[in-house]
C-alpha positions in Angstrom: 110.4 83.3 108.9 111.3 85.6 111.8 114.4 88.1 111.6 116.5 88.0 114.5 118.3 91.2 114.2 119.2 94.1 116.2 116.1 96.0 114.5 113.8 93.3 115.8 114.8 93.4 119.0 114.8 97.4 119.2 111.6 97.5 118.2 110.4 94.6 120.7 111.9 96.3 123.4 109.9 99.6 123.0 107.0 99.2 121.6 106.1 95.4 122.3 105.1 92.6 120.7 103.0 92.8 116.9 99.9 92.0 116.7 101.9 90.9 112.8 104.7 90.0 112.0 105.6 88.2 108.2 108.3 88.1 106.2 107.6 89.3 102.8 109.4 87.4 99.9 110.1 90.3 97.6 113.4 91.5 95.7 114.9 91.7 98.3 113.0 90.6 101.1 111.6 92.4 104.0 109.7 91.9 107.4 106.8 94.0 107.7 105.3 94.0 111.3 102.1 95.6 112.6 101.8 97.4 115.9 99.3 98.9 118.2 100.6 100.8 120.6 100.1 102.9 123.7 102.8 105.0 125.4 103.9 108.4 126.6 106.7 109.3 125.3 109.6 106.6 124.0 113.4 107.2 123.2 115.4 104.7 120.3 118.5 104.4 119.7 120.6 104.3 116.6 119.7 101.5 114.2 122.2 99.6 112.0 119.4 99.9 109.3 116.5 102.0 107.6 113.1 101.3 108.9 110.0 102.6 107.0 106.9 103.4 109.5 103.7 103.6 108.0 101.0 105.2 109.5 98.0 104.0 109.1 95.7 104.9 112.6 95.4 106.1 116.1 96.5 109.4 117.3 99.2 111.8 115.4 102.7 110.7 116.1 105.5 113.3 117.0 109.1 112.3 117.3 112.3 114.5 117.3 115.4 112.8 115.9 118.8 113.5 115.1 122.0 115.4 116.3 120.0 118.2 116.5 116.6 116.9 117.9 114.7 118.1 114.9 110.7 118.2 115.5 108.5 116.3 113.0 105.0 115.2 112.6 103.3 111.6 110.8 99.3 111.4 110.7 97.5 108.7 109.7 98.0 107.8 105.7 101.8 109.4 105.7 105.2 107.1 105.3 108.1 107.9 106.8 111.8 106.1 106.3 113.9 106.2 109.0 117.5 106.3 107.5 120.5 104.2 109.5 122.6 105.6 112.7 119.6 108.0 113.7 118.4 108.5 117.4 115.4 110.3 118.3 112.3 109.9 120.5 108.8 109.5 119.7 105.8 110.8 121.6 102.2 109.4 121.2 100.1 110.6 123.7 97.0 107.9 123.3 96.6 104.8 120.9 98.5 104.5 118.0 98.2 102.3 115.0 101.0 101.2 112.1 103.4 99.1 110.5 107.2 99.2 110.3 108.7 97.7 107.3 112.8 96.5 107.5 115.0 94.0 105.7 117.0 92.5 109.0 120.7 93.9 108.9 122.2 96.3 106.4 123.4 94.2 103.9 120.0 93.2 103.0 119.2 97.3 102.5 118.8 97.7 98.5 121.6 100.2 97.2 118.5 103.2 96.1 117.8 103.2 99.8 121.5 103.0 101.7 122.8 105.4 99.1 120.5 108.4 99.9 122.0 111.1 102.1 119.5 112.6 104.7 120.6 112.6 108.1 116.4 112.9 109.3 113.5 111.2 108.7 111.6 111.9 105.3 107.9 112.0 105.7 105.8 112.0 102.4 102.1 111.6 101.2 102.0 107.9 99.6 98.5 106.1 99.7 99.6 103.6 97.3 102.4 102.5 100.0 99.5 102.6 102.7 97.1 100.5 100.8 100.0 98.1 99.8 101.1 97.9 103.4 97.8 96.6 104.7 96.7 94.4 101.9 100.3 92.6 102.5 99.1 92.4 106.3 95.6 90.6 105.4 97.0 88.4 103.0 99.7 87.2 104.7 97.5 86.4 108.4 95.0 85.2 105.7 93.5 80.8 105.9 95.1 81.0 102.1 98.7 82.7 102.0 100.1 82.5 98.7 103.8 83.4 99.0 103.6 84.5 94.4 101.0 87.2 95.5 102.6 88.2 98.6 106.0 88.6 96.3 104.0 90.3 93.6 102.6 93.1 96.0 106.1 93.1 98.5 108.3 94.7 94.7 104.9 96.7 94.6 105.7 98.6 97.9 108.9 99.1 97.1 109.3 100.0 93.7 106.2 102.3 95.0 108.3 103.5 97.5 111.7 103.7 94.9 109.6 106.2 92.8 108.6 108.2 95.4 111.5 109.7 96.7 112.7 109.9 93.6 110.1 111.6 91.8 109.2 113.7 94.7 112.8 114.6 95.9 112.0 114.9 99.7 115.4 116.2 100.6 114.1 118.0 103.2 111.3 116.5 105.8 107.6 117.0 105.1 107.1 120.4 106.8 103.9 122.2 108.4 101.8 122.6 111.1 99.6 119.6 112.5 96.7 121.6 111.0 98.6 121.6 107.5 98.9 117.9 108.0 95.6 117.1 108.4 94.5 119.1 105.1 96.6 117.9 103.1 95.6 114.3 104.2 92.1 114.8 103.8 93.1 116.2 100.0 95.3 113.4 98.6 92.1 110.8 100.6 89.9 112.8 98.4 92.0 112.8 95.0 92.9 108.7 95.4 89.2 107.9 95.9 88.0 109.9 93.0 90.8 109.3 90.9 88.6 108.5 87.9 86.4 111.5 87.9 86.6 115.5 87.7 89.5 117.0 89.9 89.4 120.2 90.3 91.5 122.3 92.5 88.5 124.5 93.8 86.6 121.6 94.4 89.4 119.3 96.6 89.7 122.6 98.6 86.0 123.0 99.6 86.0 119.6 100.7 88.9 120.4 103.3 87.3 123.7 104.6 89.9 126.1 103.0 89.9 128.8 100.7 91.7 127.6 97.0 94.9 130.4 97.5 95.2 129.0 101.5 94.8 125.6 99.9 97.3 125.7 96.9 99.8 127.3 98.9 99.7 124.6 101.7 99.5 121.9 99.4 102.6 123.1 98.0 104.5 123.6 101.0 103.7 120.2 102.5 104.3 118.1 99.8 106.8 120.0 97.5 104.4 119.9 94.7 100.8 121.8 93.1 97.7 120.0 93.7 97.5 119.7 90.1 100.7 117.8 89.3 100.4 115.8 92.6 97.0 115.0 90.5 98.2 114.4 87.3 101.0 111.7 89.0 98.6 110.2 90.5 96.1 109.8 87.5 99.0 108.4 85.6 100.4 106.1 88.8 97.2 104.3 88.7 96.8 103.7 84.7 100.4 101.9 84.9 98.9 99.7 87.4 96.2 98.7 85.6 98.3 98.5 82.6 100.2 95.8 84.3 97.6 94.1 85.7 94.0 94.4 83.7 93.1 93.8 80.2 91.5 97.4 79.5 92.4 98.8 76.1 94.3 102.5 76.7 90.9 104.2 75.7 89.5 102.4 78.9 92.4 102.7 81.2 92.1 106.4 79.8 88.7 106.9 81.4 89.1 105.0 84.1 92.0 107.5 85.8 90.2 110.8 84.7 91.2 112.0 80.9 88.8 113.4 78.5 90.2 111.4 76.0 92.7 108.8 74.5 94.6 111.6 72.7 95.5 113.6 75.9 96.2 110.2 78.1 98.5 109.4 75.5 100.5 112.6 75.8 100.5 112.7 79.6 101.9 109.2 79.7 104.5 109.6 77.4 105.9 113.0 79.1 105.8 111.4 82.5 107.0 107.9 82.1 109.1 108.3 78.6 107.2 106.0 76.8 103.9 105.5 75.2 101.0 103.6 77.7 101.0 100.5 74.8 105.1 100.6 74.8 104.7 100.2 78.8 102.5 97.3 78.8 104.4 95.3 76.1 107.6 95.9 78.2 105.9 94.7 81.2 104.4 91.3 79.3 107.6 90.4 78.3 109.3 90.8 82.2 106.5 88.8 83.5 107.3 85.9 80.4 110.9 86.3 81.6 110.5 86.0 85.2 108.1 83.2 84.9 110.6 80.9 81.9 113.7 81.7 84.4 111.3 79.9 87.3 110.7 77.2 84.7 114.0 76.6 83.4 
């Protein structure tokens, strides 16, 4: 189902027609569109709601947006959300490649996203977002579309997306040379793909070139945390998801995200989500028995 909405027709009109375009059935729904695009240099104007652009190839996107033009960067693997009433222009000098997520009018906008107060774009590091972003693409172009899963991973994004700016707090844009960027990028590719093993600091920064000091201290700056609780958050993003969705006893899901033991995963979890990893999944059994006896009834 297409949404014919000012937003729609924005984007149409500058940067073409999707090589996607699906509307995602979540809580609340969204359409998720993905372009590839070639242009100079591109103004938009104001739109009536918030659009979240996720970057996922091409070259490195610069835009400047707001009253006071404000200069920001987005490489491939960073999210940015575009709040409401914010003009700007956006300069791509080669072949870009992304996806741009809105709910079709601001009515539609859940309350955790309208209610926030920047005035500029917020750029953050969020693989999980990334990887959600694209699976939703495949599945949903896919010979078998099945509008449960498409649901399931459409509240993914955005309770993914919920957390993050709350638990990171970007109240100010993601800041730092393209350079900076980069690093970081490479880092957090590096930590999500080796999630389950040995992470340490020393060795993340050899594998981006740097010195640890030049390393910790970028790291910081960019994304507003260390590299060791951006780590930890991570570890502990990834054992809720398989909490919710695999079988594992904690003493597996423990290894499997990078503890040296049961004890210590235990503690983590409860000081970062409030509750113990067996409370968590017994919480999320009985939403899933919920949701599927109101479908029933």
């Amino acid at each position: 189902m297409a949404t014919h909405g000012r937003t729609r027709l924005v984007l149409r009109q500058i940067l073409g027609h999707p090589e996607v375009s699906c509307r995602i059935p979540a809580n609340p729904a969204f359409t998720l569109e993905r372009y590839l695009a070639l242009l100079e240099v591109a103004e938009f104007p104001p739109l009536p709601e918030p659009l979240l652009f996720v970057h996922t190839g091409g070259k490195p996107i610069s835009y400047r947006t707001g009253l006071a033009m404000t200069d920001g960067r987005s490489l491939p693997g960073l999210v940015t959300l575009v709040p409401a009433g914010v003009r700007g222009e956006v300069a791509l000098r080669g072949i870009g490649e992304g996806m741009l997520a809105y709910f079709g009018g601001p009515r539609r906008v859940p309350t955790w996203v309208s209610a926030r107060r920047e005035r500029e774009p917020v750029t953050f590091v969020d693989n999980v977002i990334v990887t959600l972003a694209q699976q939703l693409v495949v599945s949903a172009v896919g010979p078998h579309q099945d509008d449960t899963y498409l649901a399931v991973l459409g509240n993914a994004l955005l309770g993914q997306l919920r957390h993050s700016l709350a638990a990171s707090a970007p109240d100010e844009p993601l800041r730092g040379s393209r350079s900076s960027l980069m690093l970081v990028h490479r880092a957090v590719q590096h930590i999500h793909q080796n999630i389950g093993g040995p992470l340490g600091v020393a060795g993340i920064a050899a594998t981006t070139g740097v010195g640890v000091t030049h390393f910790s201290n970028t790291f910081k700056q960019v994304t507003g945390v260390t590299p060791h609780r951006y780590i930890l958050r991570s570890r502990i993003e990834r054992a809720r998801e398989l909490l919710r969705m695999t079988s594992l006893s904690v003493g597996e899901i423990a290894v499997a995200v990078g503890f040296a033991g049961q004890s210590h995963f235990c503690t983590a979890f409860r000081r970062e989500t409030g509750v113990t990893p067996s409370r968590y999944r017994r919480s999320g059994v009985r939403s899933a028995n919920a949701e599927r006896g109101g479908r029933g009834g």
